[in-house]
SEPA-173893 format. One line per 5 residues: number of its first residue (from 1); for each residue x, y, z of C-alpha. Coordinates in nm, 4 decimals, always signed. Example, Ala and Ser with C-alpha at 12.3 -4.5 7.8 and 13.67 -1.06 7.14 Angstrom:
2
1> +1.2300 -0.4500 +0.7800; +1.3670 -0.1060 +0.7140
END
This chain:
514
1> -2.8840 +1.4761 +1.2352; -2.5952 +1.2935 +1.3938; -2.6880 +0.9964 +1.6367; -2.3975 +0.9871 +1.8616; -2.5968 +0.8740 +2.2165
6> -2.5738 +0.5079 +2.3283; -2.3347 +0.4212 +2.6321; -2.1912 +0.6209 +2.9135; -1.8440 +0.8765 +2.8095; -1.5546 +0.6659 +2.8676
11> -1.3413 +0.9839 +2.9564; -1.2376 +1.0902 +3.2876; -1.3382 +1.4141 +3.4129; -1.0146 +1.5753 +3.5335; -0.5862 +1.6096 +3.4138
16> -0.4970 +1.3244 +3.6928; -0.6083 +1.0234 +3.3934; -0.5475 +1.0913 +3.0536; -0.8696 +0.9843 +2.9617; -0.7966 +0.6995 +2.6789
21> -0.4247 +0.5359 +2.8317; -0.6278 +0.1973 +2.8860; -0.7810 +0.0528 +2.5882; -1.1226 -0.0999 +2.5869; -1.1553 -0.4652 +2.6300
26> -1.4133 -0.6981 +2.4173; -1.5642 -0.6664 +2.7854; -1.6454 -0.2983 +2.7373; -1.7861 -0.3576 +2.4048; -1.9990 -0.6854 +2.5270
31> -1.8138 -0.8719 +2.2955; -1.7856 -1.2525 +2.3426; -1.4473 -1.3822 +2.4769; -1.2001 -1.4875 +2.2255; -1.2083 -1.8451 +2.2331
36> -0.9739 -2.1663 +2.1121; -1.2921 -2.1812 +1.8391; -1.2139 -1.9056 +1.6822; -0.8689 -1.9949 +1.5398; -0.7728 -2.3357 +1.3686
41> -0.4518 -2.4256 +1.5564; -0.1456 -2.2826 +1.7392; +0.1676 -2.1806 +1.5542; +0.2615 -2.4725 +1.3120; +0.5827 -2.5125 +1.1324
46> +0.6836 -2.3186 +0.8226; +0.6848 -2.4560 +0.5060; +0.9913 -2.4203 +0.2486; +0.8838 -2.3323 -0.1620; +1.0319 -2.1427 -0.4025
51> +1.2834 -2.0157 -0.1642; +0.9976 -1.8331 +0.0467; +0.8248 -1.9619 +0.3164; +0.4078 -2.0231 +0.2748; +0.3148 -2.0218 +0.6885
56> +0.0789 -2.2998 +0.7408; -0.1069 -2.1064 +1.0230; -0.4433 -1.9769 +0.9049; -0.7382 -1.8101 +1.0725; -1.0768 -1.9421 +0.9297
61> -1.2128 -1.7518 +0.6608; -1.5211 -1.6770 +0.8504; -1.4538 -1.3193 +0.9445; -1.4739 -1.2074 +1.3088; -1.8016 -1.0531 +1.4392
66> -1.8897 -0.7142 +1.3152; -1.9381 -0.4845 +1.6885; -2.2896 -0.3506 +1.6853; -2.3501 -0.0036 +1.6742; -2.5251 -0.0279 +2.0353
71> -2.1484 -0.1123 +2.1584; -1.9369 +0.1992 +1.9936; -2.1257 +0.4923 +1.9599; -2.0576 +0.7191 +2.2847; -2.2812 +0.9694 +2.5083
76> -2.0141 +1.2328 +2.4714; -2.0632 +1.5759 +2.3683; -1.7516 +1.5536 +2.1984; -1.6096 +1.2436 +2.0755; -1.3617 +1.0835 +1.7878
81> -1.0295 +1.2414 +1.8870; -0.7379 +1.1773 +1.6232; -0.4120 +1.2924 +1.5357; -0.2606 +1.2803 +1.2001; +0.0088 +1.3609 +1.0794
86> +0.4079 +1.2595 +1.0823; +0.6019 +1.5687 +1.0543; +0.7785 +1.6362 +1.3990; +0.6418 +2.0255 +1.4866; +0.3018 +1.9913 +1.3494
91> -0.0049 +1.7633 +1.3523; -0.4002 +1.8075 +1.2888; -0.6407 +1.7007 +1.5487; -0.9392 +1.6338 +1.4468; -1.2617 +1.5328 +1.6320
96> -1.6382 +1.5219 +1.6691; -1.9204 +1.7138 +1.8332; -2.3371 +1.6469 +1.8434; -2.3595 +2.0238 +1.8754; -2.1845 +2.3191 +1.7319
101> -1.8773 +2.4046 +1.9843; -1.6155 +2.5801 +1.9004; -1.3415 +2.4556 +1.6702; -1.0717 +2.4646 +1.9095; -0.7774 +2.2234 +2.0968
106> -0.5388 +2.3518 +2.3917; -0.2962 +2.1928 +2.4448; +0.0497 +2.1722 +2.6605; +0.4111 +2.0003 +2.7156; +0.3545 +1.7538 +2.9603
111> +0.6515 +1.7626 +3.1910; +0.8696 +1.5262 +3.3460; +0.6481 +1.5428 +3.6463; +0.3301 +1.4598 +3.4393; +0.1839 +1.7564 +3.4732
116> +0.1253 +2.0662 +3.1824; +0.2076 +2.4392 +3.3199; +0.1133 +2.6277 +3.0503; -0.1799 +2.5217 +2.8009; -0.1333 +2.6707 +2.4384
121> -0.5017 +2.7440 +2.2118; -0.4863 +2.6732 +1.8885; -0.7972 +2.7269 +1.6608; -0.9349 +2.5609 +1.3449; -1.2835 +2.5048 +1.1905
126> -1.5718 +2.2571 +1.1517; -1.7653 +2.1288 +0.8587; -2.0980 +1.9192 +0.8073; -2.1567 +1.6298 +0.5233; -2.4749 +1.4909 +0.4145
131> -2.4914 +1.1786 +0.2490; -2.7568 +0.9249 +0.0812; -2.6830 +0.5412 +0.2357; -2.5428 +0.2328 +0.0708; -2.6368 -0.0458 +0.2064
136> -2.5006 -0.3718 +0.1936; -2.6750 -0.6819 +0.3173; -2.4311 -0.9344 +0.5124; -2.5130 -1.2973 +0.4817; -2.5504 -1.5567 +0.7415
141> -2.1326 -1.6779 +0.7352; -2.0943 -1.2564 +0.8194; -1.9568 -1.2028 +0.4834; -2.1028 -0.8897 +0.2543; -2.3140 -0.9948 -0.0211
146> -2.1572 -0.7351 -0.2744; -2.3796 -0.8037 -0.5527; -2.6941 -0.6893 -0.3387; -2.6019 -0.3689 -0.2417; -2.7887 -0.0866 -0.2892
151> -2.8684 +0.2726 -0.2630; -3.1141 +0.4213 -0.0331; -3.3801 +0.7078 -0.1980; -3.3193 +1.0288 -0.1996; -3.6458 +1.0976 -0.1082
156> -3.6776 +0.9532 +0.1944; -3.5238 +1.1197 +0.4739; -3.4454 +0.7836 +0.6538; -3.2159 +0.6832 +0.4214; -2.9959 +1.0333 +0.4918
161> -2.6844 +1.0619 +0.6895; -2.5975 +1.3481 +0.8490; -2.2658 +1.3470 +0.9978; -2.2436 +1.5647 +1.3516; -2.0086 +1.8507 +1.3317
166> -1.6312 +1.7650 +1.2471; -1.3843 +1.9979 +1.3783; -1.0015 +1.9877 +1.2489; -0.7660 +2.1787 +1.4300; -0.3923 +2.2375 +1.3444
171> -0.1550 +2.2583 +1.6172; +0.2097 +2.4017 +1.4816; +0.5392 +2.5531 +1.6433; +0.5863 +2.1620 +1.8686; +0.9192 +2.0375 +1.9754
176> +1.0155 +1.6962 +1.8223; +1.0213 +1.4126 +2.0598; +0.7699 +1.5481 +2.2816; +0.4749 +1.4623 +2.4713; +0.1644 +1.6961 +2.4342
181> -0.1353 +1.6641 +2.6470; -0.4555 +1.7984 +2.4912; -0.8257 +1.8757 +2.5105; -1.1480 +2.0626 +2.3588; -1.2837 +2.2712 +2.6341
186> -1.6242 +2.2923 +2.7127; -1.8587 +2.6166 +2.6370; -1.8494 +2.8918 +2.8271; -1.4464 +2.7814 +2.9196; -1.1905 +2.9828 +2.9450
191> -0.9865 +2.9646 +2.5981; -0.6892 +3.1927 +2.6863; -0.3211 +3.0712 +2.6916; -0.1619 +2.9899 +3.0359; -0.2311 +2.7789 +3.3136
196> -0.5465 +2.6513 +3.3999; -0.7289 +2.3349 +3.5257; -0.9156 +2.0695 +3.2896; -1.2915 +2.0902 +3.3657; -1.4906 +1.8356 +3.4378
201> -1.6207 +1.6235 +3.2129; -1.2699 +1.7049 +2.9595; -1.1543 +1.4163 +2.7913; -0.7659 +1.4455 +2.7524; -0.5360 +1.2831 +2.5561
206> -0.1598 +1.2135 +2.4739; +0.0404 +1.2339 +2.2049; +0.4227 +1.2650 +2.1510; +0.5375 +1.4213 +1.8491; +0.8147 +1.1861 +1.6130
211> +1.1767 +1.2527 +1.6298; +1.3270 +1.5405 +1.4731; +1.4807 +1.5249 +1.0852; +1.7903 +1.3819 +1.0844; +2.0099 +1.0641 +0.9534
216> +2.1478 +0.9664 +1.2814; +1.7928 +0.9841 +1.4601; +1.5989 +0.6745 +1.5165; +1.2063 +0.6328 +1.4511; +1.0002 +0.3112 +1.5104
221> +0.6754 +0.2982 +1.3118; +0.3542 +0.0893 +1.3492; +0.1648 -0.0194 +1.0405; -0.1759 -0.1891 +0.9834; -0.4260 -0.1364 +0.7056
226> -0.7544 -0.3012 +0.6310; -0.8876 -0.2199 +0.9934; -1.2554 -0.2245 +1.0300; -1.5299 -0.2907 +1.2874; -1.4887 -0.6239 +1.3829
231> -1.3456 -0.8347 +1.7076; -1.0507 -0.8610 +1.5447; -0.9941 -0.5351 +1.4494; -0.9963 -0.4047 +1.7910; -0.7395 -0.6944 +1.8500
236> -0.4727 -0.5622 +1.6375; -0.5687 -0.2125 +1.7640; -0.4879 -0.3231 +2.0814; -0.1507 -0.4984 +2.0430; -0.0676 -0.1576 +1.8605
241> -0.1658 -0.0002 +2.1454; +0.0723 -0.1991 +2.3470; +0.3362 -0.0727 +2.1590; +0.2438 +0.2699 +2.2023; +0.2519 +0.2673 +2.5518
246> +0.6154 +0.0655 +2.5993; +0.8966 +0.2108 +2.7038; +1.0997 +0.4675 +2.5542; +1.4019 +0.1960 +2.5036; +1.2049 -0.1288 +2.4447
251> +1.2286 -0.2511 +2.0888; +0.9147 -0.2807 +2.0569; +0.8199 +0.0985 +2.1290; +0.6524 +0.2746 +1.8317; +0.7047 +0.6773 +1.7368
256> +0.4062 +0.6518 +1.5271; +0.1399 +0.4589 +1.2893; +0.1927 +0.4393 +0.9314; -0.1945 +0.3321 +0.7970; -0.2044 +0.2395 +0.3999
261> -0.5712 +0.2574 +0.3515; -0.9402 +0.0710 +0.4534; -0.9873 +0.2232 +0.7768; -1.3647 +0.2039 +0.9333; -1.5244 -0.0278 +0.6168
266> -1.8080 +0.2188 +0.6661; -1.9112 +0.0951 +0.3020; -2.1474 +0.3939 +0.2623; -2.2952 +0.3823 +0.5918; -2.2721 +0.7220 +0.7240
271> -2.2750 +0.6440 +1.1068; -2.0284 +0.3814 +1.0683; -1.7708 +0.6637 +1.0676; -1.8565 +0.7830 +1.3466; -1.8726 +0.4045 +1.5162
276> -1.4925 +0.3557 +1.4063; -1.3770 +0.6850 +1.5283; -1.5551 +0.6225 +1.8813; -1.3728 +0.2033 +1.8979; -1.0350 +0.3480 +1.7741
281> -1.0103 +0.6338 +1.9790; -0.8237 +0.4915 +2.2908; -0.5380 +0.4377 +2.0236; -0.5578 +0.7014 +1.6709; -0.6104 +1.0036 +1.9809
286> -0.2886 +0.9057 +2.1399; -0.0741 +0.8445 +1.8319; +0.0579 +0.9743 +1.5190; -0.0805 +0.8774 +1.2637; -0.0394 +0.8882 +0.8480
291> -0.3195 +0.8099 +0.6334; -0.3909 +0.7147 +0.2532; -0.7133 +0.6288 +0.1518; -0.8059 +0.2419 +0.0491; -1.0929 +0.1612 -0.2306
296> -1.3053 +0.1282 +0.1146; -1.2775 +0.5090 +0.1406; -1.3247 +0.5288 -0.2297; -1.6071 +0.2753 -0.3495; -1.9285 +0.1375 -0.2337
301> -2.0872 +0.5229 -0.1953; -1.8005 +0.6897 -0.0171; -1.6079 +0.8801 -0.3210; -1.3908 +0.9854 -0.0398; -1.6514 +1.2368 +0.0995
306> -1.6080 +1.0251 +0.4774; -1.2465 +1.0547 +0.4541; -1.1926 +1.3664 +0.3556; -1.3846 +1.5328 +0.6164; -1.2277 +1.3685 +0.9068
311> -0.9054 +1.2627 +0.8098; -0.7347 +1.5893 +0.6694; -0.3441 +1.4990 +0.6025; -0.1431 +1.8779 +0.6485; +0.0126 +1.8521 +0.3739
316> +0.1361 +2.1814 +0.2552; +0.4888 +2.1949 +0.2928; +0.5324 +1.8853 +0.0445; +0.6466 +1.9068 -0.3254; +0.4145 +2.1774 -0.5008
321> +0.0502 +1.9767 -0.6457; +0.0428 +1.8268 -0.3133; -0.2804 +1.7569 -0.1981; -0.5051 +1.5679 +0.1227; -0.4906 +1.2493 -0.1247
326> -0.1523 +1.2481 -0.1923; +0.1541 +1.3878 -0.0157; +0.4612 +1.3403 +0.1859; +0.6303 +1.4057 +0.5344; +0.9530 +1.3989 +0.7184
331> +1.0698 +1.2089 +1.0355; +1.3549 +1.0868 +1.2137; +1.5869 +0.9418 +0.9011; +1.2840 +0.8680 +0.6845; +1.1349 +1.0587 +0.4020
336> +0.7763 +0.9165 +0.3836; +0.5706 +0.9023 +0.0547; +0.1958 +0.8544 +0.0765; +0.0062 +0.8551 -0.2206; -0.3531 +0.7229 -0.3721
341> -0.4033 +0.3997 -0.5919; -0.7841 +0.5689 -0.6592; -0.6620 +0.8834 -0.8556; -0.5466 +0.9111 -1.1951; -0.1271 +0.7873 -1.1621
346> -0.0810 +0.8048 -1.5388; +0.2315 +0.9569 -1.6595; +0.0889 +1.2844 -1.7334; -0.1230 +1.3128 -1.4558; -0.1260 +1.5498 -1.0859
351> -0.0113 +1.2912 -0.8868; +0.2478 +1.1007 -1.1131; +0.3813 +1.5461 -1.1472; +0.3715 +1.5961 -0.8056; +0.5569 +1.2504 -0.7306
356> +0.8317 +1.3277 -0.9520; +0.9082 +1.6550 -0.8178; +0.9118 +1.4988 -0.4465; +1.1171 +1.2345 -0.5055; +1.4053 +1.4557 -0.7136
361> +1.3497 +1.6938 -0.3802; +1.4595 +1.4358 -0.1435; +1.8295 +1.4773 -0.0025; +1.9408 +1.2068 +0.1269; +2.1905 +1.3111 +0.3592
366> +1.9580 +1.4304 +0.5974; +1.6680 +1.1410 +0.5145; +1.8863 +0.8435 +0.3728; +1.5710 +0.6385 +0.3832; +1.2244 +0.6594 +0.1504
371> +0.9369 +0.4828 +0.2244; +0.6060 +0.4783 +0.0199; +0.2724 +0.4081 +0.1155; -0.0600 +0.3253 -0.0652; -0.3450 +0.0958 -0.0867
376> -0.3524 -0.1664 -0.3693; -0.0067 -0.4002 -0.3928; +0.1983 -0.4267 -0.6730; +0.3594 -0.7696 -0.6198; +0.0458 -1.0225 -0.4481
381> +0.0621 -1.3638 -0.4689; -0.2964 -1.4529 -0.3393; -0.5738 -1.5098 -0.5737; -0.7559 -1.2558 -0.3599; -0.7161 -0.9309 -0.6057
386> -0.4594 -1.0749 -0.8401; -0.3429 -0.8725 -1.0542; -0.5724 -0.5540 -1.0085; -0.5685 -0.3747 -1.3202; -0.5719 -0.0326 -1.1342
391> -0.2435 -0.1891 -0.9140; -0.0721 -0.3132 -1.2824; -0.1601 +0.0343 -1.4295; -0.0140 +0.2222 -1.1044; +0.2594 +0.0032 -1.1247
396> +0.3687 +0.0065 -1.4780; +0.3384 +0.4027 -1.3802; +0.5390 +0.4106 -1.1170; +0.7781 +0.1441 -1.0430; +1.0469 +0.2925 -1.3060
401> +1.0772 +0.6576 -1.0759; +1.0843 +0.4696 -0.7760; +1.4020 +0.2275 -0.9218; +1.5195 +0.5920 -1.0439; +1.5373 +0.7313 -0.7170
406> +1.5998 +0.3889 -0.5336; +1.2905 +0.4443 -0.2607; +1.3959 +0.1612 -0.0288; +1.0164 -0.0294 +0.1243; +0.6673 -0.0255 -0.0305
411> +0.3926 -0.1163 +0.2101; -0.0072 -0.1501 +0.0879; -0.3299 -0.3327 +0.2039; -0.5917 -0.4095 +0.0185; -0.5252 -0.8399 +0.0368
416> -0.6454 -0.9138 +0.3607; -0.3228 -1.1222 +0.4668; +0.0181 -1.1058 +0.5381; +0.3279 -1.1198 +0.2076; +0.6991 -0.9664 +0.2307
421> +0.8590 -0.9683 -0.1039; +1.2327 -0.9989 -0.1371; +1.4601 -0.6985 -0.3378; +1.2097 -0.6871 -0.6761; +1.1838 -0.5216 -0.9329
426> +0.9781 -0.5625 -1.2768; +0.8593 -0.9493 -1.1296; +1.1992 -1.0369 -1.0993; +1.3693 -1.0956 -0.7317; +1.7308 -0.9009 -0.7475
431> +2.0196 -1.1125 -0.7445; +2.1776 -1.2770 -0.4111; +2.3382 -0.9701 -0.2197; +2.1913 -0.6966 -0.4471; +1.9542 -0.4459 -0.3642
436> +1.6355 -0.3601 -0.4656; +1.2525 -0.2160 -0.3249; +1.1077 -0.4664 -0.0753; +0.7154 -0.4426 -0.0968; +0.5046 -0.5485 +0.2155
441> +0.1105 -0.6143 +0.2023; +0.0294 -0.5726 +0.5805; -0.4135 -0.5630 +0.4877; -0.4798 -0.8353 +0.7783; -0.6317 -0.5656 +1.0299
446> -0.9074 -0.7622 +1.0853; -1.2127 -0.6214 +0.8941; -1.5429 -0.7846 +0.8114; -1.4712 -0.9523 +0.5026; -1.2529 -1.2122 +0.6621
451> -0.8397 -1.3280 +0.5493; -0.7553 -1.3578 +0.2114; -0.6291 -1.7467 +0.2221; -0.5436 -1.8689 -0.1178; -0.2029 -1.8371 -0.2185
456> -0.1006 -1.9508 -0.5600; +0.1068 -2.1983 -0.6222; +0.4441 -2.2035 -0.6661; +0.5325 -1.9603 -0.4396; +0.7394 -1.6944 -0.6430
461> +1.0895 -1.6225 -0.6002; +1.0280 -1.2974 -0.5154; +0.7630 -1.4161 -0.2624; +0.9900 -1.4126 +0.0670; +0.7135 -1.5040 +0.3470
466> +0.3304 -1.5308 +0.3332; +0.0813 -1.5946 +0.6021; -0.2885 -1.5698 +0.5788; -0.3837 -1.4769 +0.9453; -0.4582 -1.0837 +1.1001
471> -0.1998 -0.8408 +1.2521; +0.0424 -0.5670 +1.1919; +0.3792 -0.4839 +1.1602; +0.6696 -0.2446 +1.3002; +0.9596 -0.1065 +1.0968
476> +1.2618 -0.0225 +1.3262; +1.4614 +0.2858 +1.1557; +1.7851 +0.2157 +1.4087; +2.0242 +0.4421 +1.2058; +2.1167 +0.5288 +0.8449
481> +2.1912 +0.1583 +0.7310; +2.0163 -0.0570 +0.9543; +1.5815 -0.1544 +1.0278; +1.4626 -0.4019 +1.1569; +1.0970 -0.4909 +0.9845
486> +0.8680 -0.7440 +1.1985; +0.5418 -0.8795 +1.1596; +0.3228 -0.9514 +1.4801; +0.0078 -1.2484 +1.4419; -0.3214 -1.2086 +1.6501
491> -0.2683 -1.4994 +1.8240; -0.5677 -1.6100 +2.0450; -0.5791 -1.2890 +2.2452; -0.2282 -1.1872 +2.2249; +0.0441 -1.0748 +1.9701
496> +0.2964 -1.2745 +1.8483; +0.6133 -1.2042 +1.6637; +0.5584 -1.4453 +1.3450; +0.8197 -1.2730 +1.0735; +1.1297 -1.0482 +1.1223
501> +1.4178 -0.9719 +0.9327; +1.7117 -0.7040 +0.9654; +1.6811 -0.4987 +0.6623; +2.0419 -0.3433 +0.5312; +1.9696 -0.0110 +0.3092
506> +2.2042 +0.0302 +0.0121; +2.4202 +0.3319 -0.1262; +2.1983 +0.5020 -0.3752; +1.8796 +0.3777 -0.2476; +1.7184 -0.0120 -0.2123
511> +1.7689 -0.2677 +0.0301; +1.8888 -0.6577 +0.0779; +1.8167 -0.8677 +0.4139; +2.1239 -0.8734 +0.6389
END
């Protein structure tokens, strides 16, 4: 069954520390410090083509150092705490048990005191996968050797994965703008409403729901894709995290996480789930977040059966034919589309139905901006995935509904670097001062397989910047008209504000830079 014993619980046993507020450090994990030799240079000057701007600054292409199992996986009972969702009165929590417990969260306001007087229950249910390994063999640079991997045998029992019991738990009827503290109680607790203490040994957590629906509200979201296991992912998870935990009125504060896809690069390897949930915890159990799948989720033995279980999207008050792979929410000023580059798009197809019927449901006097979300880019000037005929087909698909119903930003993974388009549409850049659909590849979380470094040359006009180094970005929703988008570079240990640009949204949908 599940294996889900190797270090001491980081969680504190009682309400006075919410459990996961400090992140963990490459110390915790008995990681190596980040050193001057694992970047090429500092910041060096940007260079002008094509109207865009190709940043000289590169990581190496050796990828970072994939965290061994033996530094993740967690003694806890329970363990792997998420939220997800984005709509403001509702979100799923999902997490992880070695033992059958009971599928349920409680969970309370937290006041302006920092404490919670009254704990709500809320109740949900738990499901079990079983799944035959993929392995892939990793070469002596770090890199995956593709070509080599493999399938275990299904008849014998050490090539199964059994995943421990996942629990998903909805929590409804929340106030927008507002901080919830939560926990699973132990057995034998006391699962009634009211007041009561957190036992020991409780893990809780925050979250604070996202503003409430409305064109004059203001939402600040974090994006990253393309995650992973590696030293550099839990960099970028970090610097998210320090944007989670600013203050209400820094710029820099984010509402919640906005994830297109490639989350633990479990790759078929069961307990690698269970590894990313345990390193990304401190963060994804303290935030809001919004998920599409990635071909990561997808290919190499998953078929989505990882994803599914753990990350289930509510979804139900979306357009009618919305399902867990492809849906959409409401927040603040935005109305957010999230859909799945690994299911049939075509024209006469679910999805491409479903899509249609959201998008002509939008009004957009109470969410004047649309966003979209999903894995494989449309517009990608790196060799790296050029031209992916499942991107062109979703694309030629596509593209025409969204310039019908003028969805304003695009953002995907997939290329493990950094590109901002300008206003495009059908390859070409919109005129000076015109609007169009800005499209942003933000895959540079920092997974295994390293960043995606050659750009083709010339730079294309509808190429605005391009930088082949890890991060992630934050859009700025400040009212109906106005964002501001920025892109932050890992940076030797800290984050650093390499790209940003005041974004000026259109009558009738699109955008042009300010």
């Amino acid at each position: 069954a599940a294996v889900l014993s190797r270090r001491p619980s980081a969680g504190r046993p009682s309400s006075q520390n919410v459990c996961t507020r400090t992140p963990p450090t490459a110390n915790h994990l008995n990681l190596a410090i980040f050193t001057m030799a694992r970047f090429l240079a500092l910041a060096l000057p940007m260079l002008a083509l094509a109207d865009g701007r190709t940043s000289s600054f590169w990581r190496k292409e050796q990828p970072g150092a994939l965290i061994p199992l033996s530094n993740i996986l967690d003694d806890a009972a329970v363990q792997q705490h998420r939220v997800i969702g984005g709509s403001p009165d509702e979100v799923m929590i999902t997490f992880a048990s070695a033992t059958p417990v009971a599928s349920t969260v409680k969970f309370g306001e937290v006041s302006s005191d920092g404490e919670v007087y009254f704990w709500a229950v809320a109740h949900g249910q738990s499901t079990v996968t079983s799944s035959l390994n993929y392995y892939t063999p990793v070469g002596p640079d770090g890199v995956p050797i593709w070509d080599d991997a493999h399938w275990g045998t299904y008849t014998d029992p050490a090539d199964y994965y059994t995943s421990p019991f996942i629990h998903a738990v909805k929590l409804g009827g929340l106030k927008a703008s507002t901080t919830y503290r939560y926990f699973v109680p132990s057995s034998g607790d006391d699962v009634g409403e009211g007041q009561q203490t957190v036992g020991e040994g409780e893990k809780t957590f925050e979250f604070t729901t996202t503003p409430a629906v409305g064109p004059d509200a203001r939402i600040r979201f974090g994006l990253m894709a393309d995650v992973g296991q590696t030293d550099d992912s839990l960099q970028t998870m970090q610097h998210m995290f320090d944007h989670l935990n600013r203050t209400d009125d820094d710029d820099d504060k984010i509402d919640a996480i906005i994830f297109p896809g490639d989350l633990s690069y479990a790759d078929g390897e069961g307990v690698r789930w269970d590894s990313w949930g345990v390193l990304g915890e401190f963060l994804l159990a303290n935030v809001v977040t919004t998920y599409v799948p990635g071909n990561h989720e997808f290919g190499n033995g998953e078929n989505f059966a990882g994803y599914m279980s753990r990350y289930p999207t509510p979804h139900e008050r979306a357009a009618e034919g919305s399902t867990k792979l492809w849906y959409s929410h409401e927040a603040g000023p935005a109305h957010v589309i999230n859909l799945c580059s690994y299911c049939d798009v075509k024209t006469n197809s679910s999805q491409y139905a479903w899509l249609a019927a959201d998008l002509a449901s939008i009004d957009r006097a109470k969410t004047p901006w649309v966003l979209a979300q999903w894995h494989s880019p449309w517009y990608n000037s790196n060799n790296y995935h050029k031209n992916d005929t499942n991107s062109m087909n979703m694309k030629a698909d596509l593209e025409p509904l969204f310039k019908q119903y003028g969805v304003d930003m695009g953002f995907a993974g997939h290329v493990h670097s950094y590109e901002r388009t300008n206003p495009v549409y059908g390859w070409q850049e919109a005129p000076a001062g015109q609007c169009g659909m800005v499209h942003v590849c933000i895959g540079d979380g920092g997974n295994r397989e390293g960043a995606a470094t050659d750009w083709y040359e010339p730079q294309p006009d509808w190429s605005s910047m391009r930088e082949a180094s890890f991060g992630h970005g934050t859009l700025d929703l400040i009212n109906s008209t106005t964002a501001r988008w920025r892109w932050w570079r890992n940076q030797d240990g800290v984050r650093v504000s390499s790209d940003e640009v005041m974004v000026e949204r259109c009558e009738g949908g699109g955008v042009r830079y300010a």
